[in-house]
VOPAGU-2260 file (C-alpha; in pm, 1 decimal, decimal comma):
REM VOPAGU-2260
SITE   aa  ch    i         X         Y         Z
SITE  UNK   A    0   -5891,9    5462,7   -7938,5
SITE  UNK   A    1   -6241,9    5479,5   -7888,2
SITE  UNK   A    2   -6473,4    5310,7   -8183,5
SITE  UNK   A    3   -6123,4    5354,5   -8416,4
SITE  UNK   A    4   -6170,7    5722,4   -8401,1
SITE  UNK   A    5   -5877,9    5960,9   -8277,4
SITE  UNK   A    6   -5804,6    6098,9   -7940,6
SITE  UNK   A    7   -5740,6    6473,8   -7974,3
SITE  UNK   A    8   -5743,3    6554,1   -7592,7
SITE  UNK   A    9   -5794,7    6331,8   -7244,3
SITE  UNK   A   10   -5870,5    6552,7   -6948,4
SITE  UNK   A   11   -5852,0    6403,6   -6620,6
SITE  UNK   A   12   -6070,3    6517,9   -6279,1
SITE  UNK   A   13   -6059,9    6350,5   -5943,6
SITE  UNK   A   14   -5973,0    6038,4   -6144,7
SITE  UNK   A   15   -5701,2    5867,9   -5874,6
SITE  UNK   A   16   -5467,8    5664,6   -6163,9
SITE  UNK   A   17   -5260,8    5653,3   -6363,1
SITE  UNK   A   18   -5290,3    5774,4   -6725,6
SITE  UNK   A   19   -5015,3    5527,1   -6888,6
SITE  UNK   A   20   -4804,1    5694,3   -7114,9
SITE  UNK   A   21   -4906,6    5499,5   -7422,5
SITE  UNK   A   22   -5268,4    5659,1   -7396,2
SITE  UNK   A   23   -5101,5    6011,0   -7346,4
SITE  UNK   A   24   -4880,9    5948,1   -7665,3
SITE  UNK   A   25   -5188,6    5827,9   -7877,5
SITE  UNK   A   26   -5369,4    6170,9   -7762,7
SITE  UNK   A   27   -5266,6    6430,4   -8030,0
SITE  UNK   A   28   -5259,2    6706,5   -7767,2
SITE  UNK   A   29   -5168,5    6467,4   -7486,9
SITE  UNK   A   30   -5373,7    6566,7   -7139,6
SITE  UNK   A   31   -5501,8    6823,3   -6892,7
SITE  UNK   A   32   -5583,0    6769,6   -6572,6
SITE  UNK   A   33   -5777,1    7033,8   -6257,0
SITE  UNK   A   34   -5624,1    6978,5   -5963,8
SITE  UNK   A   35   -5814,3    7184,0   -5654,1
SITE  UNK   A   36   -5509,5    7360,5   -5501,3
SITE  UNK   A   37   -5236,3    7554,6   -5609,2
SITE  UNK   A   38   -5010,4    7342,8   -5745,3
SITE  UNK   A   39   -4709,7    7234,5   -5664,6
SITE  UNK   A   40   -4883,6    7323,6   -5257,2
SITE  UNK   A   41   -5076,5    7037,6   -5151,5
SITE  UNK   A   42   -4956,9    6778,2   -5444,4
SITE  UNK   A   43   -5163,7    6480,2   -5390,8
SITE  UNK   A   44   -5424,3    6265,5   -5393,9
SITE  UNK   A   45   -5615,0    6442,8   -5094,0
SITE  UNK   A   46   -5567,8    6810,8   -5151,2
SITE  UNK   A   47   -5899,7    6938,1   -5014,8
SITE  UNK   A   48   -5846,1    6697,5   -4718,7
SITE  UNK   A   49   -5529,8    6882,7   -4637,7
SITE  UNK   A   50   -5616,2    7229,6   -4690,1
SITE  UNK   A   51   -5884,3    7181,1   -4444,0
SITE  UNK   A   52   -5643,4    7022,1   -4221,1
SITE  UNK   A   53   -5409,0    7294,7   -4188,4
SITE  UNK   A   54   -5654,0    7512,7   -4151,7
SITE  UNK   A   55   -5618,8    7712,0   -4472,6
SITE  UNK   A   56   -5852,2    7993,8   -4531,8
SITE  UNK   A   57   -5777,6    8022,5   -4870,1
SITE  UNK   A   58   -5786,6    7765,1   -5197,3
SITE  UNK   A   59   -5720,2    7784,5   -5551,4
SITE  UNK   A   60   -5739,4    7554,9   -5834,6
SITE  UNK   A   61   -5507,2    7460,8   -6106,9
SITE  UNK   A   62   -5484,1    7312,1   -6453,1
SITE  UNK   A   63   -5183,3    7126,6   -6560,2
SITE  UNK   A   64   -5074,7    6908,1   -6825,5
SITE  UNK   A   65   -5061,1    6516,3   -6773,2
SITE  UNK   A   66   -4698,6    6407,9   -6677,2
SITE  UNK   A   67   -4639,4    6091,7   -6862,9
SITE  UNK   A   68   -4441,2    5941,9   -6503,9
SITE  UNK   A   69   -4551,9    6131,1   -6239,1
SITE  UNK   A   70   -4856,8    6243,3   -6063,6
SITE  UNK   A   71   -4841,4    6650,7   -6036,7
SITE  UNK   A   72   -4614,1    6725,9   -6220,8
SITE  UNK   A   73   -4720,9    6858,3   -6526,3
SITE  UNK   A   74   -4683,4    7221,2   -6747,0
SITE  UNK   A   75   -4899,1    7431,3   -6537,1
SITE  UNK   A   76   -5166,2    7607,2   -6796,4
SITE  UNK   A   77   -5353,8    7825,0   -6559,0
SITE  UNK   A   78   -5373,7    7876,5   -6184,8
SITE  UNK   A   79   -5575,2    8088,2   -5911,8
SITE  UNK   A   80   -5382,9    8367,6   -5893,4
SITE  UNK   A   81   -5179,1    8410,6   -5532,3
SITE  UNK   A   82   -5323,5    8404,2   -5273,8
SITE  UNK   A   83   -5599,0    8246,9   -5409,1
SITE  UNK   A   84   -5969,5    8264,2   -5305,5
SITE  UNK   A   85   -6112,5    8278,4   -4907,9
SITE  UNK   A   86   -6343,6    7959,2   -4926,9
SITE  UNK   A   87   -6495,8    7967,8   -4605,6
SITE  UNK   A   88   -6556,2    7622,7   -4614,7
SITE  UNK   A   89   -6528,5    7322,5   -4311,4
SITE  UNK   A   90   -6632,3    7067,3   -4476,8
SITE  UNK   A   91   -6487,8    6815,4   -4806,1
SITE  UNK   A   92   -6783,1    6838,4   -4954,9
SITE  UNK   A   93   -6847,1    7229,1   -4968,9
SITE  UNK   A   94   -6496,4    7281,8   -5046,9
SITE  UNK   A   95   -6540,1    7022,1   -5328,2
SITE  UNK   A   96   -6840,8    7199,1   -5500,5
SITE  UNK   A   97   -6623,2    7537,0   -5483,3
SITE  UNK   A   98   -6341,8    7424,6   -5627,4
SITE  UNK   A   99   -6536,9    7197,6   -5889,8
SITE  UNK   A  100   -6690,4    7516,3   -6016,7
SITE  UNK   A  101   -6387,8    7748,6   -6031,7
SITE  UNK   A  102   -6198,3    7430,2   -6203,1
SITE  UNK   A  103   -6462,1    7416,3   -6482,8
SITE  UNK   A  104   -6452,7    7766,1   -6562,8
SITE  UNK   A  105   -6068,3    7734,7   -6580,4
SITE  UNK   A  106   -6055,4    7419,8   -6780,7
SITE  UNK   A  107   -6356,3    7568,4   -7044,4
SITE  UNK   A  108   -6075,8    7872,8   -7056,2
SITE  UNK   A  109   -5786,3    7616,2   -7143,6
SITE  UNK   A  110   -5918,8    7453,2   -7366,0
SITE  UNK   A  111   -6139,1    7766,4   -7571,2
SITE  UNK   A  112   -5755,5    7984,8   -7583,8
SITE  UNK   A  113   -5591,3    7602,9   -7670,5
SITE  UNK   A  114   -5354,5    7638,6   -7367,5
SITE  UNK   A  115   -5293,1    7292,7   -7387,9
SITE  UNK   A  116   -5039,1    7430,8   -7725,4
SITE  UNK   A  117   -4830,3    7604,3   -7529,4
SITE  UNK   A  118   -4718,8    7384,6   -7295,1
SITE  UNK   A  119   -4358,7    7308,8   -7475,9
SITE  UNK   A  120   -4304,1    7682,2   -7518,8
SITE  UNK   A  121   -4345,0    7718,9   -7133,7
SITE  UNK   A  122   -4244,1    7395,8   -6902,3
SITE  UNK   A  123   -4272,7    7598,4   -6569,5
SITE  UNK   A  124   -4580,5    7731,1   -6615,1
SITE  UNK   A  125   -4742,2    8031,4   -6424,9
SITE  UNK   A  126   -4584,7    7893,4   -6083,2
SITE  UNK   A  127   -4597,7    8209,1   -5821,6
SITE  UNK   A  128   -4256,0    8122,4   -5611,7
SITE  UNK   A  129   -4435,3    8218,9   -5258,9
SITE  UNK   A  130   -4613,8    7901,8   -5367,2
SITE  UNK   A  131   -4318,0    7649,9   -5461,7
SITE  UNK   A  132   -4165,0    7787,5   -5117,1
SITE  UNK   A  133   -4397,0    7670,2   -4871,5
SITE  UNK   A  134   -4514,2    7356,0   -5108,2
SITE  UNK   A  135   -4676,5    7097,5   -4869,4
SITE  UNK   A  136   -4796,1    6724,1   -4965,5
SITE  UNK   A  137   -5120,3    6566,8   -4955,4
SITE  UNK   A  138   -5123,0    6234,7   -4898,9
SITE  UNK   A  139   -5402,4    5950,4   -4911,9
SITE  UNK   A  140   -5641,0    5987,8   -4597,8
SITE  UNK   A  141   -5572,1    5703,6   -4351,0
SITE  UNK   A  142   -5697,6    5584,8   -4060,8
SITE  UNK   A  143   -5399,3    5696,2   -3834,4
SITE  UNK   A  144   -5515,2    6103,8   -3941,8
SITE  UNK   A  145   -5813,5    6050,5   -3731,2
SITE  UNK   A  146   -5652,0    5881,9   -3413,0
SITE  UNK   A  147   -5693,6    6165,3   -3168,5
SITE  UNK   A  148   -5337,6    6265,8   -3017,1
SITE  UNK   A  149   -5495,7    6416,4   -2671,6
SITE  UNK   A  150   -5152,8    6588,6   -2575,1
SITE  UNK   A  151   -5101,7    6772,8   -2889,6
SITE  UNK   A  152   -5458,2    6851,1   -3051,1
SITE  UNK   A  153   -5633,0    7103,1   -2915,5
SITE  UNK   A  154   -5998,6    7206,2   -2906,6
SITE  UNK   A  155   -5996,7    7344,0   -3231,7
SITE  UNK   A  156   -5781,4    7098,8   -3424,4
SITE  UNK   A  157   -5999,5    6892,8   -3272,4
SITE  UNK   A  158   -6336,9    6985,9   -3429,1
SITE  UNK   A  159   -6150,1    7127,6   -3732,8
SITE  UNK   A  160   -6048,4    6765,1   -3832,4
SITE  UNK   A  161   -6368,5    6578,5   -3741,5
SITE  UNK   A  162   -6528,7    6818,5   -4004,9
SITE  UNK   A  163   -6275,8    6752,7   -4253,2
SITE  UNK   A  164   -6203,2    6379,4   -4209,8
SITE  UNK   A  165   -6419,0    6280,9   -3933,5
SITE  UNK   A  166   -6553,8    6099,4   -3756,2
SITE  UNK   A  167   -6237,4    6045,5   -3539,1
SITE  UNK   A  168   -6134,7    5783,9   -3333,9
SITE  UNK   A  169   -5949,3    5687,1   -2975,1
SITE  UNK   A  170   -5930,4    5392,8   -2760,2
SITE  UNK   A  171   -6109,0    5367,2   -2461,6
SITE  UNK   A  172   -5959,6    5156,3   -2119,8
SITE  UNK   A  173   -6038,2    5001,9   -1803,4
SITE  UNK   A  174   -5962,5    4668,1   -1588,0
SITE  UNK   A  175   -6100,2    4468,4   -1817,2
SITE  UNK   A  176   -6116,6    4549,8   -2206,7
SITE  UNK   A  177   -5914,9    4803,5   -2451,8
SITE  UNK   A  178   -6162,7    4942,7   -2741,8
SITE  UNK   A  179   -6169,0    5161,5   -3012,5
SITE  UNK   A  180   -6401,3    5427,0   -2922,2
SITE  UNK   A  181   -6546,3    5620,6   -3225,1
SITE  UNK   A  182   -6655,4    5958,8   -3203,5
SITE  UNK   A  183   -6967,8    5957,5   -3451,1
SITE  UNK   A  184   -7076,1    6324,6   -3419,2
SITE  UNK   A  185   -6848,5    6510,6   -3305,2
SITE  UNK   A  186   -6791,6    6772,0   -3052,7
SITE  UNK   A  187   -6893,7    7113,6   -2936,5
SITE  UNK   A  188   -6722,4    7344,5   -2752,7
SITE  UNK   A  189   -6874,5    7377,7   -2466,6
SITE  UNK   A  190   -6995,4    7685,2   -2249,8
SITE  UNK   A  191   -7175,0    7517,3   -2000,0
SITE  UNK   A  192   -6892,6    7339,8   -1835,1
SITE  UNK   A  193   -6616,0    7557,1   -1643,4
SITE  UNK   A  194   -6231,4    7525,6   -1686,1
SITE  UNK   A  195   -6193,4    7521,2   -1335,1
SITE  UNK   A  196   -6378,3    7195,0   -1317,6
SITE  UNK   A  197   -6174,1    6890,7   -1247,3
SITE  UNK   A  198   -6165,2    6758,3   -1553,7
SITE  UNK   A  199   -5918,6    6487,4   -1666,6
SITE  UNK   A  200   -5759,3    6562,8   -2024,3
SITE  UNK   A  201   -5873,0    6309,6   -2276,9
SITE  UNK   A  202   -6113,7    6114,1   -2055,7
SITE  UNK   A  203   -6477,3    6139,7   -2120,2
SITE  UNK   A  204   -6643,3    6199,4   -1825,2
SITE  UNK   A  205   -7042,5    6282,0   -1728,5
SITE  UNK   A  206   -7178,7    6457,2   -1402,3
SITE  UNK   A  207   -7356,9    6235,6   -1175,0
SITE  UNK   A  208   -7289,2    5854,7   -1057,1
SITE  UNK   A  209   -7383,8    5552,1   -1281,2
SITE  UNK   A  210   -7734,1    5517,8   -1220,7
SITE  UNK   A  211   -7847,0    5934,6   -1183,2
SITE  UNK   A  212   -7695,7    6107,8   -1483,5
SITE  UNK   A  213   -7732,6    6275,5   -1800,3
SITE  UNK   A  214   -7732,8    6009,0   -2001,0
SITE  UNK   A  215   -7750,4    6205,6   -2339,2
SITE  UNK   A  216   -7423,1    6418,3   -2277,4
SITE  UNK   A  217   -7071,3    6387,3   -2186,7
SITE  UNK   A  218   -6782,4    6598,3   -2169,2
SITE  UNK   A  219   -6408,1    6555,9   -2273,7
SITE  UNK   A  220   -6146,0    6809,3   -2190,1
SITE  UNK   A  221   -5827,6    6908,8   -2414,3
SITE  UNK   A  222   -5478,0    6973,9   -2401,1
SITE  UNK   A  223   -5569,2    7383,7   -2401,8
SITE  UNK   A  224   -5810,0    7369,6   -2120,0
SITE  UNK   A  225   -6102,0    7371,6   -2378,9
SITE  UNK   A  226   -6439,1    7152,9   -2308,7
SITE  UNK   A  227   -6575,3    6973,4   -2553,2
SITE  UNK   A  228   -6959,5    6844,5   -2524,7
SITE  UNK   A  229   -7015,6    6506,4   -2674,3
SITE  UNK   A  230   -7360,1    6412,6   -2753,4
SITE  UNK   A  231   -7331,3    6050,2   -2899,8
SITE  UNK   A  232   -7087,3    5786,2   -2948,1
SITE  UNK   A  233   -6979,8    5436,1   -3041,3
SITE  UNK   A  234   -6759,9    5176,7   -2901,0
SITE  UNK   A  235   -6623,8    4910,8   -3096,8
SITE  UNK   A  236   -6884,4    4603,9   -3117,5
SITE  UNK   A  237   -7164,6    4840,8   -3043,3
SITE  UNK   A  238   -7377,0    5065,6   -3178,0
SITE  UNK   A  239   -7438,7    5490,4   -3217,2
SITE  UNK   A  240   -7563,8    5542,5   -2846,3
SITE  UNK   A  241   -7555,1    5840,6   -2589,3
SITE  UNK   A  242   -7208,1    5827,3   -2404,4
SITE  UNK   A  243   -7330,7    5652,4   -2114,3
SITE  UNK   A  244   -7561,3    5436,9   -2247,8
SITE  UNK   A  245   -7272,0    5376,2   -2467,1
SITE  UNK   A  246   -7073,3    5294,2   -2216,1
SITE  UNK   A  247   -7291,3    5080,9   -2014,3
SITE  UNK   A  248   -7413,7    4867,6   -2336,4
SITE  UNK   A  249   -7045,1    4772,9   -2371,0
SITE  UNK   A  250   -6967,3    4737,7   -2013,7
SITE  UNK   A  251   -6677,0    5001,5   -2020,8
SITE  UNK   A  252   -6774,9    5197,3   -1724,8
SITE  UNK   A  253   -6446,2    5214,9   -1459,0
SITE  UNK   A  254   -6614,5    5137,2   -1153,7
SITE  UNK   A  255   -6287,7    5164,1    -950,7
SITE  UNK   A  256   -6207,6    5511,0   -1036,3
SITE  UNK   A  257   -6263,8    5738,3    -714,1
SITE  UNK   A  258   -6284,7    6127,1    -845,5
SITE  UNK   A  259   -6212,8    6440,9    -601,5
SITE  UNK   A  260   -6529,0    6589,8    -713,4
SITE  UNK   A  261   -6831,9    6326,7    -578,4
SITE  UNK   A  262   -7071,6    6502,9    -882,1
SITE  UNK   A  263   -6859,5    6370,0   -1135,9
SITE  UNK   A  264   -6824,7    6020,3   -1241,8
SITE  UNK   A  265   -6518,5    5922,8   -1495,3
SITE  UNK   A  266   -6703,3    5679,6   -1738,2
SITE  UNK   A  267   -6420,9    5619,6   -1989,3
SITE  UNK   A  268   -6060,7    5613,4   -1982,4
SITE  UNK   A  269   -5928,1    5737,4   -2315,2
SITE  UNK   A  270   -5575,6    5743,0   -2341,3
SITE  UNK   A  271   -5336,2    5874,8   -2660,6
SITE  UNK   A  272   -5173,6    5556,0   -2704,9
SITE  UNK   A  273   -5175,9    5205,8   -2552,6
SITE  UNK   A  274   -4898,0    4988,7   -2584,6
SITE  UNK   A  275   -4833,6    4963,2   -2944,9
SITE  UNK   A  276   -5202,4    4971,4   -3048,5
């Protein structure tokens, strides 16, 4: 207890522990906690991440009651009602100042009507069954999320997930080195490059030979015949650079590739996986 004076209520926010049950017990109306989704859908310690990554249009926020063992799984007090709100958001951070908002207003609600009473009379809370039925996790953010999988992502899962949990990364290959290539800005779709060109999926490629090209673009094609432009990038041991530059500065250009079409010159070999890496 603070200063020897008594805990009436702990409320929790983004805080990523534990609350240990002894702390709960010593509150006299235990704890709340806002959780931006709509609980139990995207239970977690990520749950913006996620909804961004499935590409949900729509969020909602909840407030629940601290469990005393497990994480998310508390009385629910209040919820967005199904099917929640359209957040039109791409991003973590705009999704975060949403949700933040909308969470406020619902805890200020709570705790002003003393929802926090009720919890014993009502241990399922104001659960909406469409959302227990299609309940999805959301787990920590790791490194693997943003390892590109070239034969399953396409354009747009792609871009959607370099704005959510970006940037991404791949590895990059030729005669001499593997590298982890990292794609620091992410991509564009791209309307100046046709389908019809022969481009390799999942290799970054430029237009012209090795010493007359545009240096300050590249181009990477996916598994749905989209074109993505790529403006900068890095390669492991380097630094932020154009791709080619990029490429030369860490001596990753394949000079023994021979393409079909003489205008275009494959600088990097990015493949989906590489023998266990």
């Amino acid at each position: 207890m603070p200063n020897g004076l008594p805990i009436n209520l702990i409320v929790a926010v983004s805080f990523g522990l534990f609350v240990p049950p002894r702390i709960l017990e010593g509150a006299r109306y235990g704890g709340l906690n806002v959780h931006p989704s709509m609980l139990p859908d995207f239970h977690g310690p990520a749950p913006l991440h996620h909804t961004l990554l499935f590409g949900c249009q729509r969020s909602g926020v909840t407030v629940q009651t601290l469990h005393p063992e497990h994480f998310d799984q508390g009385t629910i007090l209040a919820q967005t009602p199904y099917p929640g709100f359209e957040h039109g958001c791409s991003t973590v951070p705009e999704l975060l100042t949403l949700t933040s908002s909308k969470g406020a207003e619902m805890l200020v609600h709570c705790i002003n009507n003393r929802l926090y009473l009720q919890s014993a009379k009502s241990p399922n809370g104001p659960q909406d069954d469409r959302i227990t039925a299609t309940a999805r996790a959301a787990p920590k953010i790791t490194s693997q999320d943003k390892f590109i999988d070239w034969n399953t992502w396409t354009g747009e899962v792609i871009i959607r997930r370099h704005l959510a949990i970006g940037p991404l990364w791949s590895f990059v290959k030729n005669a001499r080195n593997v590298r982890r290539l990292i794609w620091t800005t992410g991509f564009t779709i791209s309307e100046e490059v046709a389908i019809g060109t022969d481009l390799p999926v999942g290799q970054l490629v430029i237009f012209g030979n090795e010493n007359c090209a545009d240096e300050h673009v590249a181009y990477v094609r996916t598994c749905d015949d989209r074109v993505l432009k790529v403006d900068t990038i890095k390669i492991e041991g380097g630094v932020e650079l154009p791709p080619l530059r990029a490429a030369k500065k860490a001596d990753m250009i394949d000079h023994g590739i021979h393409c079909q079409n003489d205008s275009m010159t494959r600088i990097l070999l990015s493949k989906d996986s590489l023998d266990g890496h």
